[in-house]
Residue, then its C-alpha position, 0 to 999 in steps of 0.5 A: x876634759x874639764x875637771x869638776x869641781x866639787x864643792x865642800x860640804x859643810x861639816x857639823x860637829x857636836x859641840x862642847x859645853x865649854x863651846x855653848x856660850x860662843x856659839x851662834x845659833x840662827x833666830x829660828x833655832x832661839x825661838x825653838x828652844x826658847x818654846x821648849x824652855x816657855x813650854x817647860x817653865x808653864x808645865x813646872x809652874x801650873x800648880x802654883x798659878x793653879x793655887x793662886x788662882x784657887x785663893x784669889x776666888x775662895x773669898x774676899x779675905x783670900x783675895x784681899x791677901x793674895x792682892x797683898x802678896x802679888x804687890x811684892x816686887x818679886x812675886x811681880x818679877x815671876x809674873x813677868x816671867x810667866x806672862x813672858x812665857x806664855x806669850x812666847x809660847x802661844x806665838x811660837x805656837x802659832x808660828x809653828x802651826x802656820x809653818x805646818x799648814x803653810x809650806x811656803x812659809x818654809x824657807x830661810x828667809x821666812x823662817x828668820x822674820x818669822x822668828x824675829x816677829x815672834x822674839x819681838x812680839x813677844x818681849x813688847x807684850x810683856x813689857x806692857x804688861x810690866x808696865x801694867x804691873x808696876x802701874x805705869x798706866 
């Protein structure tokens, strides 16, 4: 009789802290957690944009000031960082939500292109709006 041959199963292990930094996650598994750390990042900032918001329309003055302050090469850098956040958020939003309502968009292939749109498409926004902010244009 022929014998069967079975083939191994794959073994995952929990990784290490130590292991993190040398570990090759897919484009799928990037855009996961980076929309949990988007996500986490808007929820921790809200009351500061809030603020911001508030005192750029309480009054000329304010908004004059709050003009001032956002000229700052480092409040610019945040507001990079926040736009970026919510970009990639929105994008991986809407990427998850196609995924739910679309289920041939649930394979591997799809996955990764879908996740490198969102990666790509997210980074080229923010950029314009660098751009926008340092007055390239």
């Amino acid at each position: 009789m022929a014998e069967v041959v079975k083939k191994e199963r794959p073994v995952y292990r929990n990784i290490g802290i130590g292991q993190i930094v040398s570990y090759r996650l897919p484009p799928a598994g990037i855009v996961s957690i980076l929309h949990r750390i988007s996500g986490a990042l808007m929820f921790l900032l809200l009351p500061f944009v809030l603020y911001l918001f508030e005192q750029s329309l309480t009054s000329e003055i304010s908004f004059l000031t709050f003009k001032s302050v956002v000229s700052n090469g480092f409040v610019k850098l945040v507001l990079i960082v926040l736009s970026w956040g919510f970009l990639h958020h929105l994008l991986a939003g809407v990427r998850h939500l196609r995924m739910d309502t679309n289920h041939d968009l649930v394979t591997k292939e799809r996955g990764r292109s879908s996740a490198l749109v969102v990666l790509v498409l997210s980074l080229l926004l923010t950029a314009a709006i660098a751009l926008k902010l340092f007055g390239a244009f």
